[in-house]
Every structure is written in C-alpha cells, then in structure tokens.
C-alpha positions in Angstrom: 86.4 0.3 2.6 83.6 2.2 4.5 81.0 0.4 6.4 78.1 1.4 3.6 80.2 -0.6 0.7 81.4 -3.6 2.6 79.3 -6.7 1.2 77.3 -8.8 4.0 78.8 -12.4 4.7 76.2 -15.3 3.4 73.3 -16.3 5.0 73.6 -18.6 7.8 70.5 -21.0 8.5 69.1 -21.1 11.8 69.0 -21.4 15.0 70.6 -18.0 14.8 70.6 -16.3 11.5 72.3 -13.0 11.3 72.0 -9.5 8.4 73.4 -6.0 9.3 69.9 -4.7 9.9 68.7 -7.3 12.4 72.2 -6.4 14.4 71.7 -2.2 14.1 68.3 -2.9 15.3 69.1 -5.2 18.2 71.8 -2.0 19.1 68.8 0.4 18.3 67.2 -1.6 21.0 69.6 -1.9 23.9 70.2 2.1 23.3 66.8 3.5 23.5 66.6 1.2 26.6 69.7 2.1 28.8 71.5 4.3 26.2 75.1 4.2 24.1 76.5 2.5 27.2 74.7 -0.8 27.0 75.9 -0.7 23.1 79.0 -2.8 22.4 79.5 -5.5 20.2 79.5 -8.0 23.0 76.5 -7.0 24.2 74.6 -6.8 20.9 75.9 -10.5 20.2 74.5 -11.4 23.4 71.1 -9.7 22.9 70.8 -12.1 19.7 72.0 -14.8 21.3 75.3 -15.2 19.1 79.2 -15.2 20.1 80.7 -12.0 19.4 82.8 -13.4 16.7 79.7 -13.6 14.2 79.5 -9.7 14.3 82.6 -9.2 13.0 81.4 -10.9 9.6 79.2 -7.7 9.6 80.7 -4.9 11.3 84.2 -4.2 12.2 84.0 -2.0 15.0 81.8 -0.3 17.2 82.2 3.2 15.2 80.6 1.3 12.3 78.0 0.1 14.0 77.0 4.0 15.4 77.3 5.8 12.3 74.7 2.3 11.2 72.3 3.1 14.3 72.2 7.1 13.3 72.0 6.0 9.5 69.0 3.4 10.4 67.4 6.5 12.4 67.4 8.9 9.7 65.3 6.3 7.8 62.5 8.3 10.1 63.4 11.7 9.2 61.8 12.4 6.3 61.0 15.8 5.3 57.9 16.7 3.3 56.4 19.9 2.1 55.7 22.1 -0.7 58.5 24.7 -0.4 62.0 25.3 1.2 60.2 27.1 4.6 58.0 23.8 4.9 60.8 21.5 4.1 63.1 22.9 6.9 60.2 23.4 8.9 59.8 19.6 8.5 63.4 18.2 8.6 63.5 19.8 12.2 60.5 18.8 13.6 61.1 15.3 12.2 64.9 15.2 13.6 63.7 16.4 16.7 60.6 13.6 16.7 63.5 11.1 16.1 65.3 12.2 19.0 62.9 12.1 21.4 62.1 8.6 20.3 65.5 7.7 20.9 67.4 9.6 23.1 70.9 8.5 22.4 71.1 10.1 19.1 71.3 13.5 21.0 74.9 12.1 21.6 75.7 11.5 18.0 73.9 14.3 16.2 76.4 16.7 15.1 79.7 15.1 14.7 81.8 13.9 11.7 79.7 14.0 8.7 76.8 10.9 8.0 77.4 8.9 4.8 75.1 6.4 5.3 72.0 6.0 2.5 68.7 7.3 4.8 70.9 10.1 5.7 71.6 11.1 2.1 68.4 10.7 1.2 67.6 13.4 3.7 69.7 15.9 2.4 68.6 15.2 -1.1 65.3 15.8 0.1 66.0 18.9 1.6 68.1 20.5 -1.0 66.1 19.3 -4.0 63.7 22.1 -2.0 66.2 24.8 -2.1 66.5 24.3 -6.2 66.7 27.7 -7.9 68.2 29.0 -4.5 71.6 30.3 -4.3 73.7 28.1 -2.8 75.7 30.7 -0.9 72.1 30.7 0.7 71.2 27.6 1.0 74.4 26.1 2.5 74.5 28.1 5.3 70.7 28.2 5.9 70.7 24.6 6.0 73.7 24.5 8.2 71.9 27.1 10.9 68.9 25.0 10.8 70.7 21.7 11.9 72.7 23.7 14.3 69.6 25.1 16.2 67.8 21.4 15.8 70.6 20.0 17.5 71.2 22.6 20.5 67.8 22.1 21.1 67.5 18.4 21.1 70.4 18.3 23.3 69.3 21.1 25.7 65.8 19.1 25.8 67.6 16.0 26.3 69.9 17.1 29.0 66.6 19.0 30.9 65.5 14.6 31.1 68.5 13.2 32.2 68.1 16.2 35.0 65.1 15.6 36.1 65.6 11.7 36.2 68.9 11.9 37.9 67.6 14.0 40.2 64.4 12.5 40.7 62.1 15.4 40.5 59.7 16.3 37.5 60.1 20.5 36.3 57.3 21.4 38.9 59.0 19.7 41.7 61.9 21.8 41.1 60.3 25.0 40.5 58.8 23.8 44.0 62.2 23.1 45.6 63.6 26.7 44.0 61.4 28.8 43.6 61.3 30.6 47.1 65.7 30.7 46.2 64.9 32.8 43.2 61.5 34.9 44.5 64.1 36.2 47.0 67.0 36.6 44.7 64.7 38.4 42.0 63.6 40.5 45.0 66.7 42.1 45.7 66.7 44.0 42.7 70.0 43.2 41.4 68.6 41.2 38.4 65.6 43.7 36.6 65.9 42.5 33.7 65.8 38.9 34.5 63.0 39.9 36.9 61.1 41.8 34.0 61.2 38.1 31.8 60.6 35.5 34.8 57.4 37.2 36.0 55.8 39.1 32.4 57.4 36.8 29.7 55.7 34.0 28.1 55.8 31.0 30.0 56.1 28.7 27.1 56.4 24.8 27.3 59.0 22.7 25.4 57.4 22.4 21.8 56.1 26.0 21.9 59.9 27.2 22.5 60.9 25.0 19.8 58.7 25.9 16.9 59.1 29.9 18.1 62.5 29.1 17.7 62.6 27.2 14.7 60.0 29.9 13.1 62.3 33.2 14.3 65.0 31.3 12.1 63.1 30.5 9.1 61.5 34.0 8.8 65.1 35.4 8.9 66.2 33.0 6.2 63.1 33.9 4.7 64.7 37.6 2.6 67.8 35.8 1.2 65.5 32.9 -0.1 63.1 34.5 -1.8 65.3 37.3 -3.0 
C-alpha cells in the first residue's frame, strides 16, 4: 500500500502526541535547516521528542517520508492565472519560490513521479488550463517547462552551496577571477565568449529566469494557440 493510502494509527494523548503532518513538518524543519542529511527517522523522532519506534506507526521508511516532505511542499505551489501562458508562467515561478524557501527540494525535484495529493492538485491545476489544447501539445509543453524549472533551481541552488562552501559572495569571486579571465579573454582565442562577457546583458538571477522561462513560453506559444 502506498504511503498516501495507509491509515494513521489512533491518537495518542500527551505528553507526546504524534499525526503524519506534525512528523513531515518536524523533517520539513531539520531539512531547510542543515538539509536531506540531518533527515532520518531517528532524528525526526528525536526533534519531537519520541523513540523512533512511534514513527513507524506512521511512516515506514525514509523514502515515504521524502516523497511526504515534497508532497507537503507542493501544498505552496499553486498556480493561478487566466490562461495556459499565465498558468505556466505561474507554476514555475511558484516551484522556483518553493525551492528557494527550501533548498533541499532541488535534490528531489525531478525523480520518480509525485503521487502525493498537493502535487496532484498542481497538475490538475495546470492542465485544467491547457483544456481545449491538444494534448500532443500540452504534454510535452508541460514537460519542457518542469524540465527548465528544475535545471534552473538546481543550477541556482548549486551557485549557493558554491559560494557558501567557498566562503565568498559572487562579487568576491568575480574579485578573485576576474584579472584570470581579463587576461584569458585578452588573448584572443575566445571572441566570441569575449563579444558576450564584455557587450551582453549582465542580468541577475531572477531576470535570467523569467527571460528564460518567457523564451520558452513564447515558443510554446504557435502550437497553443494553433
């Protein structure tokens, strides 16, 4: 039986009462703080002040209680608007909002398929949109757009684990190597890299992702609305 149709056990009175929700959200918790490697089922028990044993009533293993933490998330994600290009436009600026409030689902985001109720109440969301669409449209347009949200959560995501393992913020290492590349660019081996780095946009990290996320929905755009 999968996690989303196994019954809870019965309330337990204090001093330590115990539901599903109150355990995904003490995991939620330990994972926005010090990430999926300070989540285990020992370590949630112990952040509710329970034996690990009493989890068990709830959630079998630590799979189920990921695929609950990225269900519980996409309780967040909710997209809105009046058409398919606003809808999109909203499910990946929402997913990308959710990531950046918890950085751990850049880890999780794109793996087996998500079952859990939020998260099928985001794709109904979203397709209900597309109605009238073809699907042979709308299944791979939906498809590109998750792929690009997701390369550029986790591109994003990776650029701050840089910068805090290294200990220096984006300017500090343009600091650091930036004389490097002058003298590289210099040589003239590189043109058109040379040509971007000093006349191309200089564009910070949510103007590269709606430019992005607009370049794709404008080439969706003809097949939509055909």
């Amino acid at each position: 039986m999968v996690v989303w149709e196994q019954p809870e056990p019965p309330d337990r009175p204090a001093p330590a009462p115990l539901s599903r929700d109150r355990i995904v959200r003490a995991a939620i918790d330990l994972a926005d703080a010090d990430g999926l490697d300070a989540v285990s089922l020992r370590k949630v028990a112990a952040a509710l002040g329970v034996g690990p044993m009493r989890l068990y009533g709830y959630i079998a293993t630590k799979e189920d209680l990921l695929d609950l933490m990225v269900d519980a998330v996409h309780a967040e994600i909710r997209p809105t608007g009046d058409g398919w290009w606003e809808v999109l436009h909203s499910l990946a600026s929402t997913t990308r909002a959710a990531a950046h409030r918890h950085e751990w689902l850049a880890d999780l985001l794109g793996g087996r398929p998500q079952l859990g109720p939020n998260t099928l109440a985001t794709s109904e969301s979203v397709l209900s949109a597309m109605d009238g669409i073809d699907l042979g449209t709308v299944v791979p347009a939906v498809s590109a757009v998750n792929a690009y949200v997701i390369g550029a959560i986790r591109r994003e995501i990776a650029e701050r684990r840089a910068e805090r393992a290294s200990g220096m913020d984006k300017r500090q290492w343009q600091v650091t190597h930036g004389p490097y590349l002058q003298r590289t660019l210099a040589s003239g081996q590189f043109p058109a890299l040379a040509t971007v780095v000093h006349d191309g946009p200089h564009l910070n990290a949510d103007e590269t992702f709606l430019a992005g996320l607009d370049f794709l929905l404008d080439g969706i755009a003809p097949r939509a609305t055909h």
